[in-house]
C-alpha positions in Angstrom: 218.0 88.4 181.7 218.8 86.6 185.4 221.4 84.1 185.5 219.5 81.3 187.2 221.7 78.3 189.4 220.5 74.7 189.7 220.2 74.0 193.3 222.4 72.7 195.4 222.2 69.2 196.6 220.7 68.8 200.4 224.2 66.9 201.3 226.1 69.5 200.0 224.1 72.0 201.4 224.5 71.0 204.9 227.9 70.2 204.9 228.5 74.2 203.4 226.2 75.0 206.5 228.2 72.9 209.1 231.3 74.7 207.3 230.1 78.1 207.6 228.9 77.7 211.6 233.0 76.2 212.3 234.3 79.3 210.3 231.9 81.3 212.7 233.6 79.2 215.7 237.4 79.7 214.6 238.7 82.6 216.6 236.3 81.5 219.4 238.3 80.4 223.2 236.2 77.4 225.0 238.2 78.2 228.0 235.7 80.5 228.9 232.8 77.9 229.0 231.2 76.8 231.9 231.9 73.6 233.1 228.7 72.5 232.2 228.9 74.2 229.0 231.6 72.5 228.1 230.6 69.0 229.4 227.4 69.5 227.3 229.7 70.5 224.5 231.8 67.9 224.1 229.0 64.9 224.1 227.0 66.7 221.6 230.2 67.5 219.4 231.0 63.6 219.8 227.4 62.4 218.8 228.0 64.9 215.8 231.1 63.8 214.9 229.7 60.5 214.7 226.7 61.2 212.4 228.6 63.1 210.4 230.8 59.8 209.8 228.0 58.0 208.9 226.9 60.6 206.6 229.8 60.3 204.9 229.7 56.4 204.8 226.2 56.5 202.8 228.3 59.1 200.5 230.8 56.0 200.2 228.7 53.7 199.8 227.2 55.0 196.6 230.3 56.0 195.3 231.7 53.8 193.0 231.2 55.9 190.4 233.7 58.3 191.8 236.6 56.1 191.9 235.6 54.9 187.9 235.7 58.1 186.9 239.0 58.5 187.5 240.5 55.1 187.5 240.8 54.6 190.8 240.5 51.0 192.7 237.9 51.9 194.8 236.2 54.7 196.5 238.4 54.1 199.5 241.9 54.5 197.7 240.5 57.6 195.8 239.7 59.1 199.1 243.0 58.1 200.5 244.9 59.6 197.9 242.6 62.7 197.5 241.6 63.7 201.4 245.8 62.3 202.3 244.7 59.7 204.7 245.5 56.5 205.9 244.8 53.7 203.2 244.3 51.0 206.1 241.3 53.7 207.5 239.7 54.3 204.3 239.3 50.4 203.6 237.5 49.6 206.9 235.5 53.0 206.4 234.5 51.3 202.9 233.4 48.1 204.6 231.6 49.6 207.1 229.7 51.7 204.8 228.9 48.5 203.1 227.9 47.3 205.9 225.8 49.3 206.9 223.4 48.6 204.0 222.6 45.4 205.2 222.1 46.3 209.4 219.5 48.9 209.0 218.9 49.5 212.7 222.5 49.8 213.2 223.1 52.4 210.5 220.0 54.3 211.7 221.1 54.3 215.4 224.1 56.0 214.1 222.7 58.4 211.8 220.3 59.6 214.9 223.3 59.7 217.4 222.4 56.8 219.5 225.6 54.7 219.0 228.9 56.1 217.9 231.1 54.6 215.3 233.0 52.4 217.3 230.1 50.6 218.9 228.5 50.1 214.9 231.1 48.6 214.2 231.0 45.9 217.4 227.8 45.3 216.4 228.0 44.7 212.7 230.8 42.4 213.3 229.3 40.4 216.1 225.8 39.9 214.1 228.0 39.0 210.6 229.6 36.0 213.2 226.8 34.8 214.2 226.8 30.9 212.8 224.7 30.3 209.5 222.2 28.2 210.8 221.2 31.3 212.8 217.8 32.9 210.9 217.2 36.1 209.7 214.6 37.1 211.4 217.3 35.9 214.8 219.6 37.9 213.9 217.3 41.0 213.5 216.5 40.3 217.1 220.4 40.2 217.8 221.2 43.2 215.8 218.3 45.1 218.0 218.9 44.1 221.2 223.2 45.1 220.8 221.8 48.3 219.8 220.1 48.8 223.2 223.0 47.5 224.7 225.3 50.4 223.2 223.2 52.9 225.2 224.8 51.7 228.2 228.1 49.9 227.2 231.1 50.9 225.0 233.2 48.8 222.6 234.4 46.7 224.7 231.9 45.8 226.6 229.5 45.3 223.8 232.5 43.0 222.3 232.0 40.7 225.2 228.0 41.0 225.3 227.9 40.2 221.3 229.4 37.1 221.8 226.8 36.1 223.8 223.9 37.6 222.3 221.9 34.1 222.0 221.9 33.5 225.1 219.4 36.6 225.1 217.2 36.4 221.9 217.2 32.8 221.7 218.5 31.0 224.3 217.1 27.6 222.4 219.0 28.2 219.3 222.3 28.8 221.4 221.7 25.5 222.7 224.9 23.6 221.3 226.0 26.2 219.8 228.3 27.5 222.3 231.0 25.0 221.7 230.7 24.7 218.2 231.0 28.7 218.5 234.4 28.7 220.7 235.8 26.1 218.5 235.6 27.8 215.3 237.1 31.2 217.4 239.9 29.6 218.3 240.2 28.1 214.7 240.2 32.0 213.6 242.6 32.9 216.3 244.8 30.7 215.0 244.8 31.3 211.5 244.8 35.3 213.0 248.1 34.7 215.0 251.0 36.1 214.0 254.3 38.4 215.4 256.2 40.8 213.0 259.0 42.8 214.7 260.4 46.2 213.0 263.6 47.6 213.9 263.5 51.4 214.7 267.0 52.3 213.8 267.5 54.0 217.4 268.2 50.6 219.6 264.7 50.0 219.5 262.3 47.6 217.9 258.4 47.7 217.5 256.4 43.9 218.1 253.2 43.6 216.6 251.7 40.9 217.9 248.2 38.9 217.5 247.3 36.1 219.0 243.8 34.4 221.4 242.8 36.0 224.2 243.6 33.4 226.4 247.5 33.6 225.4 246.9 37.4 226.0 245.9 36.6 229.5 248.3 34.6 230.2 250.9 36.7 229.2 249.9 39.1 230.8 249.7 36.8 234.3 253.2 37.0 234.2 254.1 40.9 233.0 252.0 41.8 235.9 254.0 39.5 238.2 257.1 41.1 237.5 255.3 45.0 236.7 253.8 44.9 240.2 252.9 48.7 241.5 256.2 49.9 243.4 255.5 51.8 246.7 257.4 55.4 246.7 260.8 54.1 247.7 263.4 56.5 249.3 266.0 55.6 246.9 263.8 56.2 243.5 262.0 58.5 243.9 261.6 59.1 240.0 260.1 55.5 239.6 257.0 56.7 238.6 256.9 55.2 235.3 253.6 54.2 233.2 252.1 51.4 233.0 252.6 50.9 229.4 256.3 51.7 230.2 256.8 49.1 232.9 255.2 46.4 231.3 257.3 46.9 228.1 260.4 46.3 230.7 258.5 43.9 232.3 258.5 41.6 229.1 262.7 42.1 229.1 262.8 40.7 232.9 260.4 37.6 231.7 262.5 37.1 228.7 265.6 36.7 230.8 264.1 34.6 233.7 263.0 32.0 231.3 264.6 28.7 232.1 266.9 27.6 228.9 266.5 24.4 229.9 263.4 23.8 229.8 263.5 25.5 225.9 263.4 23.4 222.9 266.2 22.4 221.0 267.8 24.9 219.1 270.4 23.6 216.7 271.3 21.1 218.5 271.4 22.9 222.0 269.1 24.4 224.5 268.3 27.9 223.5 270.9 30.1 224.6 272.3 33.9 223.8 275.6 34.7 223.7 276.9 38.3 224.6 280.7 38.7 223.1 283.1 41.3 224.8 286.8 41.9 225.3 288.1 41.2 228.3 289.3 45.0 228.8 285.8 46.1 228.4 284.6 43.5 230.4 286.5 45.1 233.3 286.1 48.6 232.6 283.1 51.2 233.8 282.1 52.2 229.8 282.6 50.0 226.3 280.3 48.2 223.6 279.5 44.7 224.2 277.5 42.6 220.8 274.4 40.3 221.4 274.8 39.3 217.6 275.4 41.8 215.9 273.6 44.3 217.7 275.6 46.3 220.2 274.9 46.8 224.2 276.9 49.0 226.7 279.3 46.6 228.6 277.1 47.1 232.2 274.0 45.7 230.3 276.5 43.1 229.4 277.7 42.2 233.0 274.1 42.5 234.4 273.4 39.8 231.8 276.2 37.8 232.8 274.1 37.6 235.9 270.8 35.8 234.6 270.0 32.5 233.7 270.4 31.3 229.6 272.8 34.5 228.8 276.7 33.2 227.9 279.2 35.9 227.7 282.4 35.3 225.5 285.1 36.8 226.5 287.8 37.8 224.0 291.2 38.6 224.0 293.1 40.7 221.5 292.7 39.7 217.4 289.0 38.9 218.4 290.8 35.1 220.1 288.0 33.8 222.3 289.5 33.5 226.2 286.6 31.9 228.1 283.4 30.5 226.9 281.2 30.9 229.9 279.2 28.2 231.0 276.0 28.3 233.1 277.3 26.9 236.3 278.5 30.2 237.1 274.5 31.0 237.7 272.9 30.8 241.0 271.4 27.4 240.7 267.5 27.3 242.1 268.6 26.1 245.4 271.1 29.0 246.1 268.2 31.0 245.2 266.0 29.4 247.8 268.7 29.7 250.1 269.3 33.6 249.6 265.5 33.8 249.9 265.3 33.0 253.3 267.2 35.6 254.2 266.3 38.3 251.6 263.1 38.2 252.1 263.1 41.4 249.2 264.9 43.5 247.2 269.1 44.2 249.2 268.6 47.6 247.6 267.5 50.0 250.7 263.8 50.5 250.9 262.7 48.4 248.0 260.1 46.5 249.3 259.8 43.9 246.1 259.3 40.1 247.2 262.7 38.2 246.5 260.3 36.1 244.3 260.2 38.7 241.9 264.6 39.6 241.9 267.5 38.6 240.2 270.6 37.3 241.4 273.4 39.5 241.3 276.8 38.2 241.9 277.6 40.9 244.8 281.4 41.5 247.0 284.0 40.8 243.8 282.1 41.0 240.5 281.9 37.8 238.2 283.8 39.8 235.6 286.6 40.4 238.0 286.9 36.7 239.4 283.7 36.4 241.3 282.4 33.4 242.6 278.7 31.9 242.3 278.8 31.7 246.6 275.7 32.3 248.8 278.2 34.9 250.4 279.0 37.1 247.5 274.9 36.6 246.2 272.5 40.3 246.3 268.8 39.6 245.0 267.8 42.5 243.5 264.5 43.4 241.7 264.9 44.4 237.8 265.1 48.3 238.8 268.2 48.1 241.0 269.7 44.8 239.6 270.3 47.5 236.3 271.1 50.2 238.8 274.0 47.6 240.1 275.3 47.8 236.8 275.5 51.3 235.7 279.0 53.2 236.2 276.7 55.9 236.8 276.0 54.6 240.2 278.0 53.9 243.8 276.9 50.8 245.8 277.6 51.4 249.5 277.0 48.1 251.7 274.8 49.0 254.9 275.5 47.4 258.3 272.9 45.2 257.7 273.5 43.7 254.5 271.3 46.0 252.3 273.2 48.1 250.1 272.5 52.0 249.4 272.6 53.5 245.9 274.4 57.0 245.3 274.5 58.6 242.3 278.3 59.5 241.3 279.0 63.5 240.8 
């Protein structure tokens, strides 16, 4: 008598098909493609990948089930438990898939390849935003015409064009809308605003940060002021640092130009940070300085000395504080305009950075060592060299000019 099977579910059997054609694939080397093989590989693979996904968010979407059976929250934390993946990933995969019950035309744009994952999700979110006087039958319209966006735009773009979809379908609608629609984003982006900080344990510490566009923007106004693209310099020649890299230390050099002055109150007095070292570290090449509690090699400390809001306290033996500095000692705005007409950049040799864009550094006898705030003893240096000036690591030779020539000691 023949043992007889019950047949296998279509789902199942394609995904046993799509894992029997990889297995097929494994030992196979793309490097010997063409290039238009592989260019036409790596499109069709992505719009796979994609309806893959959605397959599988129709599988989620319907299984509820799955998760009760075993006690589970929800479909999304048994799959994140089961399939080891990210619990954040798996709950916006759940929504989605949820979503995607109610935008038809979305969900089958995706299952057919015409969108990708990332642009559903643009578009489900733009057309759930829409306000709630906005009809159905509108936002079917909406819904469609973001779709035949996608085939040209990504994510991003589709971001922007989503917000002002009405303007498209029905332009009569929108009309007074628009405000109303800007007021209650900026109502989200408030209530979506936050900072959290998390400290690394290596001297480093990771922001996350949320807040409007338009504070983005702005902030990023001034990181680009001070992250400008260097030209090839002589002098550095290993300055060829990314972009996310020189922003990152572009946000330290707008921290520290910020005018304490113009800061609110802080217990009783203007904001201010105070850097505590001993005097003998103060004057030697290498030592540990505190900002706090946290620690700072003495020539970060003396190139702080050097910008505005940063007080160092010098102590003596038994931890006896023997000078408080006070902020005089800084280059007050007219020195700086002063200096500026005749550094018109950077004094470091062939650093073409505007004088706008540098930092005063107390040059001839250092601060640490007796130095006065003079015009005569003042170097503007950009953010790059103005550390440079400060690393034992470095020699500063004055030119006959006035510039000054970086050598690395041997």
């Amino acid at each position: 008598m023949s043992e007889s099977f019950a047949p296998q579910h279509p789902v199942l059997a394609a995904v046993s098909t799509i894992e029997d054609a990889l297995a097929e694939l494994a030992e196979v080397d793309p490097i010997y493609m063409s290039t238009d093989d592989k260019a036409a590989a790596l499109l069709r693979l992505s719009a796979l990948s994609d309806r893959t996904e959605e397959l599988r968010l129709r599988v989620m979407a319907s299984a509820d089930d799955v998760a009760e059976r075993d006690g589970a929250r929800d479909v999304a934390a048994w799959l994140a438990h089961h399939a080891r993946r990210d619990r954040g990933e798996c709950r916006r995969r759940l929504r989605l898939a949820g979503d995607l019950l109610k935008h038809p035309v979305v969900a089958g744009a995706l299952r057919e390849g015409m969108v990708n994952v990332g642009q559903a999700e643009v578009v489900v979110r733009a057309v759930k935003e829409l306000p709630a006087e906005v009809g159905e039958e509108t936002r079917a319209l909406a819904e469609t015409q973001l779709v035949t966006e996608a085939q040209q735009f990504g994510p991003r773009e589709l971001r922007e064009l989503g917000r002002r979809v009405l303007d498209v379908v029905a332009p009569d609608v929108n009309d007074g809308l628009e405000a109303r629609l800007l007021e209650q984003e900026e109502a989200r982006a408030r209530k979506r605003t936050f900072l959290r900080t998390r400290r690394n344990g290596d001297g480093t510490t990771d922001l996350h940060l949320r807040v409007a566009d338009a504070v983005c923007d702005r902030l990023l106004t001034y990181l680009h002021a001070f992250a400008a693209p260097r030209r090839e310099r002589e002098n550095a020649p290993d300055d060829r640092r990314p972009y996310d890299q020189r922003m990152g230390e572009a946000f330290g050099s707008f921290l520290e130009s910020v005018d304490p002055d113009r800061m609110p109150l802080h217990g009783g007095d203007a904001t201010t940070v105070l850097v505590h070292i001993d005097l003998e570290t103060l004057q030697a090449e290498h030592g540990v300085a505190f900002v706090g509690d946290e620690p700072i090699s003495a020539g970060e400390a003396r190139r702080l000395a050097c910008t505005a809001g940063i007080i160092p306290v010098v102590l003596g033996g038994q931890s006896q504080v023997l000078d408080l500095g006070r902020t005089r000692r800084l280059y007050s705005p007219p020195q700086r305009k002063a200096l500026a007409v005749h550094q018109r950049t950077c004094r470091a040799e062939g650093c073409d950075i505007p004088s706008a864009w540098c930092e005063v550094h107390h040059g001839g006898t250092p601060w640490s060592r007796g130095g006065k705030t003079d015009l005569a003893d003042g170097d503007l240096f950009c953010s790059f060299h103005h550390h440079l000036a400060h690393d034992h690591r470095y020699l500063l030779v004055r030119l006959s000019d006035g510039g000054v020539r970086f050598h690395r000691r041997t």
